[in-house]
C-alpha positions in Angstrom: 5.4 56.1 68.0 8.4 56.3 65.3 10.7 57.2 67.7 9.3 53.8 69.6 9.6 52.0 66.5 13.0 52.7 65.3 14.0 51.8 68.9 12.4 48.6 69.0 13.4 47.3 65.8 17.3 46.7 67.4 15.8 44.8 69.9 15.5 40.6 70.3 12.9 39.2 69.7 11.1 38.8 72.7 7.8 39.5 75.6 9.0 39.0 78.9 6.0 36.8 80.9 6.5 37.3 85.1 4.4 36.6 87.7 4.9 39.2 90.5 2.2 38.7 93.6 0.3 36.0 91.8 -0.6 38.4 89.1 0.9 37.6 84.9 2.9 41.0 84.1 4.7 41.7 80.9 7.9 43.5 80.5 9.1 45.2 77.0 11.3 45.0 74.5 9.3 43.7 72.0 10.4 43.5 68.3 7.1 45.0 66.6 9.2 44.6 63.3 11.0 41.2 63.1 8.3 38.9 64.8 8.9 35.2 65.2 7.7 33.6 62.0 9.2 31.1 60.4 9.5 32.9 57.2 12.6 32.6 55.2 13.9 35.3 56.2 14.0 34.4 59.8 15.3 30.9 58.6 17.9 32.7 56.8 18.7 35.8 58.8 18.7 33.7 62.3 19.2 30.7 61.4 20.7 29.3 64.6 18.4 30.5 66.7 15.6 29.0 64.9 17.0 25.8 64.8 17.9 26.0 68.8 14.0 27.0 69.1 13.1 24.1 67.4 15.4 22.0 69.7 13.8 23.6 72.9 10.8 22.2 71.4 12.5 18.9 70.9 11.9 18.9 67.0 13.8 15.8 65.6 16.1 16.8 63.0 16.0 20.3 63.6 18.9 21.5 61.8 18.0 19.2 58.4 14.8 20.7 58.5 16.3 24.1 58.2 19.2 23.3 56.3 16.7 21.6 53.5 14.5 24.5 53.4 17.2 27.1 52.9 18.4 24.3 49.9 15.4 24.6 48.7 14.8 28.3 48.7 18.4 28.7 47.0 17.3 26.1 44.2 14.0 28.5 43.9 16.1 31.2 43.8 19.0 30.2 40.9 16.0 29.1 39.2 14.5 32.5 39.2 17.5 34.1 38.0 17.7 31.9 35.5 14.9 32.7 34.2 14.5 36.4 34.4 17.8 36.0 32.3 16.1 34.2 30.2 13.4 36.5 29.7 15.4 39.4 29.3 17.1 37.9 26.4 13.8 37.0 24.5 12.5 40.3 25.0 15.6 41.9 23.7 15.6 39.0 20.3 12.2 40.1 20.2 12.5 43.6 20.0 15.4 43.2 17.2 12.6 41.2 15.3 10.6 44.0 14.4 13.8 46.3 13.1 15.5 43.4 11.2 12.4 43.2 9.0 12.0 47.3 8.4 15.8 46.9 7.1 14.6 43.8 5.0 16.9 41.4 6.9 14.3 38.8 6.6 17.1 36.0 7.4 18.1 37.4 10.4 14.7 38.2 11.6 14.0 34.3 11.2 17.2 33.5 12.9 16.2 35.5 15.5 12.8 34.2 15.8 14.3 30.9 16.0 16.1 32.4 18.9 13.0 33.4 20.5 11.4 30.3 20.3 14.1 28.3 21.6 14.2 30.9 24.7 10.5 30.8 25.3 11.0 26.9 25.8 13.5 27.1 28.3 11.7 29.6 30.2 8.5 26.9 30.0 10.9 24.5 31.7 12.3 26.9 34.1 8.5 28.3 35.5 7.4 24.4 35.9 10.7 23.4 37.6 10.4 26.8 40.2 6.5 26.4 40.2 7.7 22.4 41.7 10.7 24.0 44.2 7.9 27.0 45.5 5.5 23.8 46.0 7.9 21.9 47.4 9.3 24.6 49.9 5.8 25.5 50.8 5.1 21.7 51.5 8.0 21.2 53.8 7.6 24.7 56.1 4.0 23.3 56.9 5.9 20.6 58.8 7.9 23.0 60.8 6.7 24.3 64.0 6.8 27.6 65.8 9.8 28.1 67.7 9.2 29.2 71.5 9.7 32.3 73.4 13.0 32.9 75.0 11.3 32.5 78.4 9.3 29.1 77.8 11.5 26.5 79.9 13.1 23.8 78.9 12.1 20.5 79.2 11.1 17.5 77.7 7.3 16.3 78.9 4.5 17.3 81.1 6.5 16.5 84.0 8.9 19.8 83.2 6.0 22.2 83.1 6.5 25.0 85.6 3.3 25.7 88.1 3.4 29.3 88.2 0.1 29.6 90.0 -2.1 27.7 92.3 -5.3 28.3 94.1 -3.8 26.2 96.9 -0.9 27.9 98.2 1.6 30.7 96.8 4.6 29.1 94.3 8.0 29.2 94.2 10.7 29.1 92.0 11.2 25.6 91.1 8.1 24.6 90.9 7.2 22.0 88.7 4.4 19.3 88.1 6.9 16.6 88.5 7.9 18.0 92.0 4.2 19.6 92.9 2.8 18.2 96.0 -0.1 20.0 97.1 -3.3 18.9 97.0 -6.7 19.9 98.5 -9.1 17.8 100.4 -9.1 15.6 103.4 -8.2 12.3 102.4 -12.3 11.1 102.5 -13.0 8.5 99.6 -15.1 10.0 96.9 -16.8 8.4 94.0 -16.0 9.6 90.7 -18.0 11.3 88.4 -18.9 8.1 86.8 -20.0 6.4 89.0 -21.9 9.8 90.6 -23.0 10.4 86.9 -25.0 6.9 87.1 -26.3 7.4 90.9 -27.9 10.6 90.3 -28.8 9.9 86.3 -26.9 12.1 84.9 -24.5 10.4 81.8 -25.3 7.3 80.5 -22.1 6.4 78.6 -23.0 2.6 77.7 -26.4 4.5 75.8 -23.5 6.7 73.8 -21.7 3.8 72.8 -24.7 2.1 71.5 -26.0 4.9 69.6 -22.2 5.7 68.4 -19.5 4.4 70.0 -17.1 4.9 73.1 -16.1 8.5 74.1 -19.3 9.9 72.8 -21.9 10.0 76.1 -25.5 10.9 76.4 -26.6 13.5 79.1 -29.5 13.1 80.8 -32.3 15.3 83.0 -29.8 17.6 85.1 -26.7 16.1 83.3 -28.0 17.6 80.5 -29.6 21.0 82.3 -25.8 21.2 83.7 -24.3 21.3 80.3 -26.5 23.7 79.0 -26.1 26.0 81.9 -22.3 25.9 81.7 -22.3 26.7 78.4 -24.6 29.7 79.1 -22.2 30.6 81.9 -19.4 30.5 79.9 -20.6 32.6 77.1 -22.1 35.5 79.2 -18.8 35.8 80.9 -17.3 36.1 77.9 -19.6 38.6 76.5 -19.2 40.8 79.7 -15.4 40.7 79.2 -16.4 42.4 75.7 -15.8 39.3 73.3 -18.1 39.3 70.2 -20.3 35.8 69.8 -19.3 33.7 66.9 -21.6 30.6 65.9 -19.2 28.8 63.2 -19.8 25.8 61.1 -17.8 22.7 62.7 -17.2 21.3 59.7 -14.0 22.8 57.8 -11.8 22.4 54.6 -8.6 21.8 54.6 -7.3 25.3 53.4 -8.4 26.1 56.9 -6.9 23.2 58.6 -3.6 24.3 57.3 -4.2 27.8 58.1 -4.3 27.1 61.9 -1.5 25.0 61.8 -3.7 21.4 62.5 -3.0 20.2 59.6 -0.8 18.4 58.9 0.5 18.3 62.0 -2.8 16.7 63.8 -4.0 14.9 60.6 -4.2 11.8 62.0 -6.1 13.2 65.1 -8.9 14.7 62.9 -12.7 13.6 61.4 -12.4 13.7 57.5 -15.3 13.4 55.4 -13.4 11.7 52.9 -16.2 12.4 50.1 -16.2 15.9 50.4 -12.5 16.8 51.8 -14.0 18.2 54.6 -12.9 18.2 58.9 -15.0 17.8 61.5 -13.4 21.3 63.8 -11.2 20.0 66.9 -11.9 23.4 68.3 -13.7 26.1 67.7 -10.3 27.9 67.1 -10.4 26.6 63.1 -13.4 28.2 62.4 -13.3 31.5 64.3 -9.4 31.9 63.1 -9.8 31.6 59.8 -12.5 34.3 59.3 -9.8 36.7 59.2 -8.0 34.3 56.5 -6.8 36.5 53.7 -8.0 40.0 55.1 -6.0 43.1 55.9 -7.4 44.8 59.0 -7.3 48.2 59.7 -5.2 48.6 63.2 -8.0 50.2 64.6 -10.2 47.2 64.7 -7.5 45.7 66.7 -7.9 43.7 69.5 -10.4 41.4 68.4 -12.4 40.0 70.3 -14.7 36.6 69.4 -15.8 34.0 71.4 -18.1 30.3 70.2 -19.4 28.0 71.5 -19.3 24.6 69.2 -19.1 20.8 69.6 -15.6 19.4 68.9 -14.5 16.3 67.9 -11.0 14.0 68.0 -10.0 11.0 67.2 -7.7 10.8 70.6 -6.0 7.9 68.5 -3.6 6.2 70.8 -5.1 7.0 74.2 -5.9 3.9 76.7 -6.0 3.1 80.1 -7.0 5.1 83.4 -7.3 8.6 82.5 -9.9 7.8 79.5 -12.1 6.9 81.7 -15.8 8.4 81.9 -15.5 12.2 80.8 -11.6 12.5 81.1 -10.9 12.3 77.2 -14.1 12.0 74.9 -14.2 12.0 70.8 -17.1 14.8 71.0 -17.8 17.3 73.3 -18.6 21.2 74.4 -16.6 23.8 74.3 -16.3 28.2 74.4 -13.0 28.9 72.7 -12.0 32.7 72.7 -10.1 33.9 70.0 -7.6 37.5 69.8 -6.8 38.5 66.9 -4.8 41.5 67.9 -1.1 43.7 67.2 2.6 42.4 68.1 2.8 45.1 70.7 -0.1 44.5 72.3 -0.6 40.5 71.9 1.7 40.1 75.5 -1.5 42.3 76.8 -4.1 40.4 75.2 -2.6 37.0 76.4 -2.5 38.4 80.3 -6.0 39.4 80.0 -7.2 35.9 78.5 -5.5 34.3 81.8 -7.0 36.3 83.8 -10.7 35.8 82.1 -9.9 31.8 82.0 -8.6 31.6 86.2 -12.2 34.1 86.8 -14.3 31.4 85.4 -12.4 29.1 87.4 -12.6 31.0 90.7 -16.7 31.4 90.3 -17.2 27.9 90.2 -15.4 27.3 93.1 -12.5 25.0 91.8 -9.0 23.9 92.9 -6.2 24.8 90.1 -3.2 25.2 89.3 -1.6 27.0 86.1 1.3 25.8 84.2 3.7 27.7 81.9 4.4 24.1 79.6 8.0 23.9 78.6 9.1 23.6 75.2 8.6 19.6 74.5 5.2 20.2 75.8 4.0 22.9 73.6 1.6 22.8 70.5 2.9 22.9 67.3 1.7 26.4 66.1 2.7 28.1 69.9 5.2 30.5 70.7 4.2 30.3 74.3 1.1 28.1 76.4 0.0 28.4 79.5 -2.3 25.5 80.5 -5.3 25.6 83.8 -5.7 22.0 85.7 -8.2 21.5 88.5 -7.8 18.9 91.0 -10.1 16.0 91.2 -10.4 14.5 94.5 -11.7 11.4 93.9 -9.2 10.6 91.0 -6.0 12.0 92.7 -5.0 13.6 89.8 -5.2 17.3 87.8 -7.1 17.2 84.9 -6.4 19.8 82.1 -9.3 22.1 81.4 -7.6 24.9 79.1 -4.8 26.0 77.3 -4.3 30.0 76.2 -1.8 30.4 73.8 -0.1 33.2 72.0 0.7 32.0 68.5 2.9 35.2 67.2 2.7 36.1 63.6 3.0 32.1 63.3 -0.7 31.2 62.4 -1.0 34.8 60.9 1.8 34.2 58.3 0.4 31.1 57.3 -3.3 32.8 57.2 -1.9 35.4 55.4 -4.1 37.3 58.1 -2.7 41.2 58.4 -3.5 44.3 59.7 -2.3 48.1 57.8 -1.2 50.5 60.5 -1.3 54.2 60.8 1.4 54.5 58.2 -0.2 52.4 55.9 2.3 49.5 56.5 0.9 46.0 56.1 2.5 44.1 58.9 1.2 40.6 60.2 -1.2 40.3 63.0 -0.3 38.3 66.0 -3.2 35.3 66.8 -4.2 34.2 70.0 -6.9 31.7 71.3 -7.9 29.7 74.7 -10.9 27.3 76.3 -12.7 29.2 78.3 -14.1 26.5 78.9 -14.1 22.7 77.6 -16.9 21.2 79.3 -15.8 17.4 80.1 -13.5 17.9 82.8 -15.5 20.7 84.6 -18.2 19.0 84.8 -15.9 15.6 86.4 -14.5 18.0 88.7 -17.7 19.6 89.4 -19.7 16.9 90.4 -16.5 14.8 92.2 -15.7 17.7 94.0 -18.9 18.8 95.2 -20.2 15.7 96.3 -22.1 15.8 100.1 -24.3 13.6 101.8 -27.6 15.8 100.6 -26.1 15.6 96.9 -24.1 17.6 94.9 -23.8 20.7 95.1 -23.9 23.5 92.4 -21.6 26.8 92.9 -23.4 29.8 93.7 -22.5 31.4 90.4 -24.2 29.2 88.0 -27.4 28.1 90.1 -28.8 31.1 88.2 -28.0 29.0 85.3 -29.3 25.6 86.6 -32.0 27.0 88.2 -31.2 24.4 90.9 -28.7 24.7 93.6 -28.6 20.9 94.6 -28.4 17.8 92.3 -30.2 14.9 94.5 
């Protein structure tokens, strides 16, 4: 493992993601020393790579950012120096105190108190005014992202995101969603879920609005029996694939907002309880992340494992038109969120087998989808690498995103302050990793629009143990 170590630590910083025979496979090296953080002294040691990360992720004013925090670091800096200087120099005035009074220099010793107290001052000033640059330095790398791994593509928007898998036919290289044109079905209208959803009784999203508001429906009878049995689905899946149940609050504090990297970058996006500081969670990543806030694991409670289920809740500020319609983008709703918390070298391990749990689910209930590797202008803020799953809704002619499994790197870690000591007793970051498996609006659109028959709709084999019905009519 030395040997292994001293090896890797030459190496780039990189995991290398291929998929060989529709199957995710990772490749070494991996840096299990210099992970991708943006501490400062990645900023500073790698400083153009970070910034053409950043770029990749099409971060305005990536170099400024960069260039401001290392400004600011140096200012911290000088004003450290100054001040150990500083305090060097008192201690040695002091010190000289105590022998100019045994030798009865009582002048000196009060011109060298004098001294003292002059030095004492500055050094007042100088731990407010690097207190203020460690605030401000602190302040301004919150607003930085992650930078990407070498192997997320370029690109700009969702268009640019690569399909690297599909349950309709094998891909190729190339493929992209703005060139992807496979579908399934056989051109037959079909009613969306909306309108199935009022034919069968199943939503009733003018009752949600009157009781709250738009984007916050009201499941009824089987509607509601469906919801409860995906959620049951869900979790026992997870718990079979060895994932530990977590049932967090949903309400949060800003400490861990910041931790997970949503604030401040989705702020604006979130529910504040002004009158006590506190978030409603956007997922149940918040929550289950930040146990590990502040702790130093021992590496042999690594992988972790936890999975919740919780309700969720956005603001979706901004969104209009078409695709809001009915369950496709709701303020609240369900959803099982699993959560890694895990090593550097074995995080590319961990992510592969949270793909492979997420496209499972998706393969027992009997869904079209697709999985895209999102290119950098697509990513998250806090990602280093995102893979999202889409299934296919025939009566809306479009994919609608049900998950995205991401590996953060030491990103969120570093900001959690969330560490792990390894078998030489070496405190190193942990690596953080989360996915939906799954949000419940869009399977349950997809569900119902592409199960849809003459008799009914139909339930998938897998979770009519769940429903305890195999037909909704």
């Amino acid at each position: 493992m030395i040997g292994q170590q001293q090896t890797t630590k030459r190496l780039r910083n990189k995991v290398i993601y291929v998929w060989d025979e529709g199957k995710l496979t990772t490749s070494l090296p991996y840096s299990q020393t210099e992970n991708i953080m943006l501490t400062l002294k990645l900023i500073t040691e790698e400083k153009e790579r970070v910034i053409k990360g950043l770029e990749k992720k099409r971060f305005a004013g990536a170099a400024e950012a960069i260039e401001k925090a290392i400004s600011i670091d140096k200012k911290r800096r000088e004003t450290q120096t100054k001040l150990d200087a500083i305090l060097a120099e008192s201690k040695k005035f002091a010190a000289q105190i105590g022998q100019l009074m045994k030798a009865g220099k009582k002048e000196e010793a009060e011109a060298a108190k004098g001294e003292v107290a002059k030095l004492k001052a500055e050094a007042t000033q100088l731990e407010e005014a690097k207190s203020e640059a460690e605030k401000e330095l602190t302040a301004h790398l919150c607003t930085i992202p992650n930078i990407p791994y070498d192997e997320v593509p370029e690109g700009t928007c969702a268009e640019d995101n690569v399909v690297v898998k599909s349950s309709l036919r094998e891909c190729k290289p190339g493929d992209t969603v703005g060139n992807w044109d496979t579908v399934p079905g056989n051109g037959e209208a079909k009613l969306p879920h909306w309108e199935l959803a009022k034919k069968y009784n199943l939503i009733d999203f003018d009752l949600g609005v009157k009781i709250t508001g738009a984007g916050f429906p009201v499941y009824v009878g089987k509607g509601a029996q469906l919801q409860r049995a995906l959620i049951n689905f869900f979790l026992a899946e997870a718990n079979k694939a060895g994932y530990t149940e977590i049932m967090p609050p949903t309400v949060v504090n800003a400490a861990s907002g910041y931790g997970t990297g949503q604030l401040p970058d989705k702020e604006g996006q979130m529910y504040h309880c002004q009158l006590d500081d506190l978030y409603l969670i956007p997922t149940a990543e918040v929550p289950v992340t930040n146990i590990y806030r502040d702790v130093i694991l021992d590496e042999k409670e690594l992988p972790i494992k936890n999975c919740a289920y919780t309700q969720c809740f956005r603001r979706e500020a901004g969104s209009y038109g078409k695709d809001v319609r009915g369950l496709n983008r709701l303020h609240e709703f369900s959803k099982i969120e699993i959560v890694r918390i895990d090593t550097p070298e074995h995080s590319a391990e961990s992510h592969k087998e949270m793909l492979a749990h997420v496209e499972g689910l998706l393969q027992k209930l009997e869904l079209p989808y697709r999985i895209l590797r999102l290119c950098g202008g697509d990513q998250s803020f806090t990602s280093a690498i995102c893979y999202d799953f889409e299934v296919y809704s025939e009566a809306q002619g479009r994919w609608l995103e049900v998950s995205s499994v991401s590996n953060f790197d030491t990103y969120q870690a570093n900001r959690l302050k969330c560490r792990y000591r390894n078998a030489d007793k070496k405190v190193q970051l942990c690596h953080t990793l989360n996915g939906s498996a799954l949000a419940l609006p869009r399977i349950v659109a997809s569900l119902l629009e592409n199960n849809q028959t003459p008799e009914g709709i139909r339930i998938p084999k897998a979770l009519v143990p769940y429903t305890g019905f195999d037909m909704i009519n």
